[in-house]
C-alpha positions in Angstrom: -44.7 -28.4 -14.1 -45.0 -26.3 -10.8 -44.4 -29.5 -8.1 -42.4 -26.9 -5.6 -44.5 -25.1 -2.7 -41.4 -22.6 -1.5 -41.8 -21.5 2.3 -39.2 -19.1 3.5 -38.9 -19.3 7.1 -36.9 -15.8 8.3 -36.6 -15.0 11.9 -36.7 -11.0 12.6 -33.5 -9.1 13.2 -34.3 -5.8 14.9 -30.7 -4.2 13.8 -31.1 -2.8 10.0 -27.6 -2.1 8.8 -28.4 0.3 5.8 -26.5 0.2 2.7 -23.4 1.8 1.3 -22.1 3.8 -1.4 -23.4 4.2 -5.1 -27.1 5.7 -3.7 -28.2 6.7 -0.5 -26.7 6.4 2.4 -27.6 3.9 5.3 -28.9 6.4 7.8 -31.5 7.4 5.1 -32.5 4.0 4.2 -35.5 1.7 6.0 -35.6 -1.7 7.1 -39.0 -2.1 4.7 -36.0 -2.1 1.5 -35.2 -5.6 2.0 -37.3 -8.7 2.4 -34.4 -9.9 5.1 -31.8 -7.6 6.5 -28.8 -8.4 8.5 -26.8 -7.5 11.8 -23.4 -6.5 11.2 -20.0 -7.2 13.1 -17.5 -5.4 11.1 -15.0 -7.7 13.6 -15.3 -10.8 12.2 -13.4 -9.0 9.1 -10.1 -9.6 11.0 -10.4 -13.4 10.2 -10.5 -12.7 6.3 -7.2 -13.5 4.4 -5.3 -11.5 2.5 -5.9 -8.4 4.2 -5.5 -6.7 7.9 -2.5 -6.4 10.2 0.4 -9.1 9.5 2.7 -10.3 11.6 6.1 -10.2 11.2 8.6 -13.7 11.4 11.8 -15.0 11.3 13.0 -15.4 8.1 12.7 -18.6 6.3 16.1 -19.2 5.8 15.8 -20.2 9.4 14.8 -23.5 11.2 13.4 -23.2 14.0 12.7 -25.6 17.2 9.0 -24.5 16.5 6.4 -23.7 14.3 6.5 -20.4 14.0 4.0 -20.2 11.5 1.1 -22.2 13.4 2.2 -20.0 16.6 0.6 -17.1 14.4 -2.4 -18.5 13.2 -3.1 -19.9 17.0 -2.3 -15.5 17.4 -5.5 -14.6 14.9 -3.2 -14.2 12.1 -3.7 -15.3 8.6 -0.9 -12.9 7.1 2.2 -13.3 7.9 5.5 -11.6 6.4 9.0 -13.5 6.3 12.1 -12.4 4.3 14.4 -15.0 2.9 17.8 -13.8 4.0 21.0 -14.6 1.3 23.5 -12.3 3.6 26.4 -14.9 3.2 25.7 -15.7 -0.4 26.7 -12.4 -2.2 29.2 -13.9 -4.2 27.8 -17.6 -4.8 26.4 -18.9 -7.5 24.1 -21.8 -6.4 22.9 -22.0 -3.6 23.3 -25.1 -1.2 20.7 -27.7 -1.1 20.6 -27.5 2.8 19.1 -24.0 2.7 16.7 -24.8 0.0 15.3 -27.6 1.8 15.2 -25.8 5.3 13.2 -23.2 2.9 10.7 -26.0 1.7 10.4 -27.1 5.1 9.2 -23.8 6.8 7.2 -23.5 3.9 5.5 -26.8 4.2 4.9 -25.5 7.9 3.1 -22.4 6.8 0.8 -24.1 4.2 0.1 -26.4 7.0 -0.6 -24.0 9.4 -2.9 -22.0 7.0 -1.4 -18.8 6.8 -0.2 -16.8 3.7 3.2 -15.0 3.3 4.4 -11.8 2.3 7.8 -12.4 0.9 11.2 -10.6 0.7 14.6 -11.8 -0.7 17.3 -9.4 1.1 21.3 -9.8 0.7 21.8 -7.1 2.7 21.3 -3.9 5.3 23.1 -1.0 5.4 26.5 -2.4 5.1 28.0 -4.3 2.1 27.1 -4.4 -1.8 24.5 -5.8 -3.6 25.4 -8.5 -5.2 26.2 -9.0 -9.1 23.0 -9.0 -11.0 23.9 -12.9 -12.5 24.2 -13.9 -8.6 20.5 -12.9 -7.9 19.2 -14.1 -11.3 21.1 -17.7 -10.8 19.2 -17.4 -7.1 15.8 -16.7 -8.4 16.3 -19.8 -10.7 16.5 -21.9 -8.3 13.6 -20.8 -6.4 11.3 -21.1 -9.3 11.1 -25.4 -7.9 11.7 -24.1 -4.1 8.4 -22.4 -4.6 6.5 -23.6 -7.4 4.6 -26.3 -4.7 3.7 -23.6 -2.6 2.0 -20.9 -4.6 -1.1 -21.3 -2.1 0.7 -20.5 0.7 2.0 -16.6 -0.7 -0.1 -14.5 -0.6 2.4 -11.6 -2.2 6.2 -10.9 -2.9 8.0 -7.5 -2.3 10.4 -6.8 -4.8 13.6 -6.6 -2.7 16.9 -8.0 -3.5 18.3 -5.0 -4.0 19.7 -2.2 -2.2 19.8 -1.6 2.1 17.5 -4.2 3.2 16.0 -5.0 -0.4 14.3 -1.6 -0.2 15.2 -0.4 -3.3 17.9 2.4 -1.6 22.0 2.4 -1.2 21.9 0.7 -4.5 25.4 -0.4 -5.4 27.5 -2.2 -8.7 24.9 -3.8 -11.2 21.8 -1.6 -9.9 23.6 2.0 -9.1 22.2 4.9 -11.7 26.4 5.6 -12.6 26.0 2.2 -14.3 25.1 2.7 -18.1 23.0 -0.5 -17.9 21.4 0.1 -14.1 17.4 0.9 -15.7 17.7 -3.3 -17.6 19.6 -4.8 -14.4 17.0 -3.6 -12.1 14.0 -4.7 -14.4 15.5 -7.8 -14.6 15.2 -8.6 -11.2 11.7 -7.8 -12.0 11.2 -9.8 -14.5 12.3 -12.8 -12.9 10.4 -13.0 -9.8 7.6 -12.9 -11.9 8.3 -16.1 -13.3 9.2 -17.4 -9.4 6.1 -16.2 -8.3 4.1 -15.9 -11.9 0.6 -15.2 -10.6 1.4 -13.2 -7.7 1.9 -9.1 -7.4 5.2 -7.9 -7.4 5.3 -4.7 -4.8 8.0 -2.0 -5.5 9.1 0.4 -3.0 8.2 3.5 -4.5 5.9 4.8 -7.0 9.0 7.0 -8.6 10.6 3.1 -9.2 7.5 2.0 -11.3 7.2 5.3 -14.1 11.7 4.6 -14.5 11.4 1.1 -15.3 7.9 0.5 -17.1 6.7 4.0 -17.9 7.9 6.8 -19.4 10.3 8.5 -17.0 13.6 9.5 -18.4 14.8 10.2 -14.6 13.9 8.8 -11.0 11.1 11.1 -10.3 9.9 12.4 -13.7 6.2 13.3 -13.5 4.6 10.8 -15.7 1.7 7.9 -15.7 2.6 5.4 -18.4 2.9 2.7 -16.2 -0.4 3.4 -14.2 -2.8 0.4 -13.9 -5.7 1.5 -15.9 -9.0 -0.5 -16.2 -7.9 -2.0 -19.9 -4.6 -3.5 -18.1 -5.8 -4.0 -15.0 -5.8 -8.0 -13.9 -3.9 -8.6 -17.5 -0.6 -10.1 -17.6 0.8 -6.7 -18.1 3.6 -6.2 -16.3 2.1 -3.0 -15.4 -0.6 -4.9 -14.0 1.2 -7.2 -12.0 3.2 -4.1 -9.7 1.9 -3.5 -6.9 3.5 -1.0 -4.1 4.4 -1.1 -0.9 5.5 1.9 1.8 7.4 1.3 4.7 7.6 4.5 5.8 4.0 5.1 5.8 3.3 8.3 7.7 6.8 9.1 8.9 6.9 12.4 7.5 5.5 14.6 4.3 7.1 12.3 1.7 6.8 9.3 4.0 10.5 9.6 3.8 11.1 9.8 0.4 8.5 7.4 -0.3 7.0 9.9 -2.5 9.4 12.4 -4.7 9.3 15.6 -1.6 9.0 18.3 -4.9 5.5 16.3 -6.1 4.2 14.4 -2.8 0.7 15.2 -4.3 0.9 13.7 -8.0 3.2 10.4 -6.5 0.1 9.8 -4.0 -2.2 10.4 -6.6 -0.5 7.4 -8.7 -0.5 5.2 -6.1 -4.2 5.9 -5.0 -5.3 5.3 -8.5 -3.1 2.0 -8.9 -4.7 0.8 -5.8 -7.9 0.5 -7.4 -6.5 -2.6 -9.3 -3.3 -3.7 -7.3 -2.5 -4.0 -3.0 -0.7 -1.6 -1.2 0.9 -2.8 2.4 3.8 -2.1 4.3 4.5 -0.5 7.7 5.3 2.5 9.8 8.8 3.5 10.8 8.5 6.5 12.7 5.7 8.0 15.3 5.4 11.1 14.0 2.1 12.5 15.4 1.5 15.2 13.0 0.9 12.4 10.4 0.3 9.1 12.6 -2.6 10.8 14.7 -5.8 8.5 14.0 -7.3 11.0 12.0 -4.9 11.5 9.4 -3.7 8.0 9.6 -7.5 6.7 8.6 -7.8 9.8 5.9 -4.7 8.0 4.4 -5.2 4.7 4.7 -8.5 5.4 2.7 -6.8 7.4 0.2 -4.4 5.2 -0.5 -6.8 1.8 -0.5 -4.4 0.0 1.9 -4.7 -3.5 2.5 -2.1 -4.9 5.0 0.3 -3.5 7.6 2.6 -4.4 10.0 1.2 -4.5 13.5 5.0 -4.5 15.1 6.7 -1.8 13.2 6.3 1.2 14.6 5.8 -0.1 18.1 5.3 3.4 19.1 2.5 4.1 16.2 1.0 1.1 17.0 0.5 2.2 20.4 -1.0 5.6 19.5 -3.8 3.9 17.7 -4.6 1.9 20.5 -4.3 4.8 22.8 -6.5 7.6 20.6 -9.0 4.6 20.1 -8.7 3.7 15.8 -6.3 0.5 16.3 -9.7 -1.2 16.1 -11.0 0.5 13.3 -7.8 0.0 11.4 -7.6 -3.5 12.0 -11.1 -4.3 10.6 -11.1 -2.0 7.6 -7.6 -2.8 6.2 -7.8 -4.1 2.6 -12.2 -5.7 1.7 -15.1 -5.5 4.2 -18.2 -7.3 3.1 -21.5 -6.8 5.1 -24.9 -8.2 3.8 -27.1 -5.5 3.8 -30.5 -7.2 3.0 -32.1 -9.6 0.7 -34.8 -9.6 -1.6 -36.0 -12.5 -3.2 -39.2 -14.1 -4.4 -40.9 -17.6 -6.1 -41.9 -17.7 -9.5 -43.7 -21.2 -10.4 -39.9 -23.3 -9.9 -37.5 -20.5 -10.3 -35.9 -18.8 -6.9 -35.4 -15.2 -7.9 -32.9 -13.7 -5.5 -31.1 -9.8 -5.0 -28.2 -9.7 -2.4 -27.1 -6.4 -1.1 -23.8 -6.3 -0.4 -21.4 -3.5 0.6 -17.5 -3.0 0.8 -16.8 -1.0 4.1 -12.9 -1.8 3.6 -10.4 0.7 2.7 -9.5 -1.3 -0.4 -10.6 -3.9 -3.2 -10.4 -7.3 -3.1 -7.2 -8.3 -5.3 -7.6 -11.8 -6.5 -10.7 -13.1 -8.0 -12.7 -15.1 -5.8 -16.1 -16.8 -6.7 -19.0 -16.1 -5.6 -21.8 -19.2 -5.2 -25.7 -19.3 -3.8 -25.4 -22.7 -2.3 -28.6 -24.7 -1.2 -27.9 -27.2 1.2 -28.1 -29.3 4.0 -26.7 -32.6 5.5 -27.8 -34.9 2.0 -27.4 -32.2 -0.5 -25.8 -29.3 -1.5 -26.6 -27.3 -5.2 -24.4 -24.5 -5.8 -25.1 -22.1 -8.3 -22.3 -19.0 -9.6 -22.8 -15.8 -10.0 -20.6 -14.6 -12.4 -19.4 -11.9 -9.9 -16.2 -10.3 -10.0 -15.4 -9.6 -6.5 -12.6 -7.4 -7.6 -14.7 -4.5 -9.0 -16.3 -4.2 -5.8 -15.3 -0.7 -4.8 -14.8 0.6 -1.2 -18.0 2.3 0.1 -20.4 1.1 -2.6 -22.7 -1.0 -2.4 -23.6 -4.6 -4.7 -26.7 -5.9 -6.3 -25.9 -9.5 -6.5 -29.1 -10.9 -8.7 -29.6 -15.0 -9.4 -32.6 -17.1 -10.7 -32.0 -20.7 -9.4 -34.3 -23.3 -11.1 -35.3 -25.1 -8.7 -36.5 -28.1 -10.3 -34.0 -30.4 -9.6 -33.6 -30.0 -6.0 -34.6 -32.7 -4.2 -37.6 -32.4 -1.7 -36.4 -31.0 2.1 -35.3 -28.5 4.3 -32.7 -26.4 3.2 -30.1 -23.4 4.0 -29.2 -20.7 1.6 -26.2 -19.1 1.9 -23.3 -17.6 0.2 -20.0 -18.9 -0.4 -16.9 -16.5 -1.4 -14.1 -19.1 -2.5 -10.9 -19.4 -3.7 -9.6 -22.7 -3.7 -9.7 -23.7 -0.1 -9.7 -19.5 1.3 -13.0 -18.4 2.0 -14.2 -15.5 3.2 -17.0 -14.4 5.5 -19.6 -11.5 5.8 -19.0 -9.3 9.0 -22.4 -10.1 10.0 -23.5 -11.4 13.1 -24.9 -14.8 13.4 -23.8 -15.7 9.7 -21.2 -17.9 9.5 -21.5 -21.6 9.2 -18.2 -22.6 10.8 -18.5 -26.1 9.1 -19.2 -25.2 5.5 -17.7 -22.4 5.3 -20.5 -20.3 4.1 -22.7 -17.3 5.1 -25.7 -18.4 5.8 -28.4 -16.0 4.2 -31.9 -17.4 4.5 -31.7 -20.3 8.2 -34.2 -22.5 6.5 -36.2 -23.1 3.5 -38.5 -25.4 2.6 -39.0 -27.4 -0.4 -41.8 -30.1 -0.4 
């Protein structure tokens, strides 16, 4: 029975933001498209999580007379990375229950504070040994309950542990290639931060580190791809999957300081760009070197490479460049996803809603964890949300989306309404950069302002 008379109230927006890649491009495209088209403000991006500049903290081995966490969020941070400093437990077994609960508490603080972390376990810098590899592994044990409440609240984990600064360099004992057994100790380590941290990436230090432990390398730098993500493994429990990289070196030099073998920078960059389709790459910069950190390049690369999150303290000096030459901006907003609404189509057949969302990624890089996507009809009495079925995860940089729904509308109860769109994971949410979107309350973007059903 057709009981529903559908009136779609749509104020004009004079700005037509054209749509992305996969057909034309925006410049060639008309406002005439799309039934509704949208304003962008690629800015509003920076409030996303998982992605953008991070900011660094003290580690969380450390109590503090403040909450360091909420300081950053009050900041415009949502990332933030912390290291978990053992440097005067090298050679003990268990840990101390006073350090595990000062690690709870900042923890607590963070999740309260509504910021994610980027984590790294570190026994040492450039001085001392690493510690035994039955040390670490009786460590990581006992962070498996440390953590297990506050899977939420990390966002990802850096391999560490190992080597000057847990960067995977200097190694020593257990983890040195002159040990017979140095290829199992290290993918141990591996191994068991996975089950610390068993849904989260895992980012080693260099690309050269994946292929000798999970691929087919018979040597540190052997050219080969076994261990790539490719789209059969990719979000799988794979281990191969579940590697992700990270540079901290980015842009200091040709190899990024040996981030990439120096005889093969090409094919190690390669492998990286293509594991990025399925798996974050962050880190920082560690040297102004203006060859490779002038805007130009340093946007070329970032693209290339599908970057998602850097440091926005280390290097001070690059930092500053970006500012100065005029990308910081840019950077900021583009790091990791970048959804903007193109337009919408939609029409009314008897009591089905038949709607088409254009979306397009303007980020440098995927979206890593799966997120749902909703069409939510509401207002203050009701609220229907209907998935999609999206994976949010496929959605490529530079392409545009054709999100397509039929809502039956039958059981909605007679009023005025709002249709938007909600991207959620658990209690993160994530908004459109488009202008005068956002519905600060519900968390949604608001697609159609009012609709009508008597």
């Amino acid at each position: 029975m057709n009981r529903i008379h559908l009136y779609l109230l749509i104020s004009s927006v004079a700005l037509f933001i054209g749509c992305g890649g996969g057909g034309s491009s925006g410049d060639e495209l008309t406002a005439a498209l799309y039934d509704k088209v949208y304003e962008v403000n690629t800015s509003l991006n920076n409030l996303n999580p998982k992605r953008g500049f991070y900011k660094p903290l003290t580690s969380l081995d450390q109590q503090l007379d403040y909450d360091r966490f909420q300081h950053a969020k009050d900041d415009g941070f949502t990332l933030v990375y912390t290291p978990v400093k053992l440097y005067s437990y090298t050679q003990t077994a268990t840990l101390p229950d006073t350090l595990l609960q000062t690690m709870k508490n900042n923890l607590d603080d963070a999740s309260k504070a509504g910021v994610e972390l980027i984590v790294r376990i570190q026994y040492r810098d450039d001085n001392g040994s690493d510690p035994a590899k039955d040390i670490i592994l009786g460590h990581l044990q006992q962070f498996e309950t440390v953590f297990a409440p506050y899977q939420d609240t990390i966002c990802t984990v850096e391999a560490g542990c190992i080597g000057a600064y847990g960067e995977w360099h200097s190694f020593s004992g257990d983890f040195v290639d002159t040990n017979p057994d140095y290829k199992q100790n290290r993918k141990a380590i591996i191994e068991a931060l996975m089950r610390v941290f068993p849904s989260k990436y895992i980012h080693i230090r260099t690309p050269m580190h994946k292929e000798l432990l999970f691929g087919s390398s018979n040597e540190y730098g052997d050219e080969a791809q076994e261990a790539q993500v490719t789209p059969s493994l990719a979000y799988s429990t794979d281990i191969r999957a579940k590697i992700a990289h990270h540079n901290d070196c980015f842009l200091a030099s040709f190899s990024d300081k040996g981030t990439y073998e120096s005889s093969n920078v090409t094919f190690w960059k390669d492998y990286v760009a293509h594991d990025t389709e399925f798996v974050p790459l962050g880190g920082e910069t560690c040297l102004d070197e203006s060859t490779y950190t002038n805007c130009d390049n340093a946007q070329k690369e970032l693209k290339k490479l599908h970057w998602s999150f850097l440091n926005v303290a280390y290097h001070p000096d690059v930092i500053d460049r970006w500012k100065t030459e005029g990308c910081y901006d840019t950077i900021a907003n583009n790091l990791g996803y970048n959804f903007v609404a193109d337009g919408l189509n939609y029409s009314l057949n008897n009591d089905t809603l038949h709607l088409e969302l254009f979306v397009t990624n303007r980020g440098y890089a995927n979206l890593y964890e799966e997120y749902q996507l909703n069409f939510v009809l509401y207002n203050t009495q009701h609220s229907y949300r209907y998935n999609t079925q999206e994976d949010l995860r496929e959605w490529k940089p530079s392409q545009q989306q054709s999100i397509q729904k039929d809502i039956n509308l039958t059981q909605v109860v007679s009023g005025e309404y709002t249709l938007g769109v909600e991207v959620i994971l658990k209690n993160d949410t994530i908004r459109f950069s488009n202008a005068k979107m956002w519905d600060e309350n519900q968390k949604i973007n608001k697609v159609l302002e009012s609709i009508h059903i008597p």
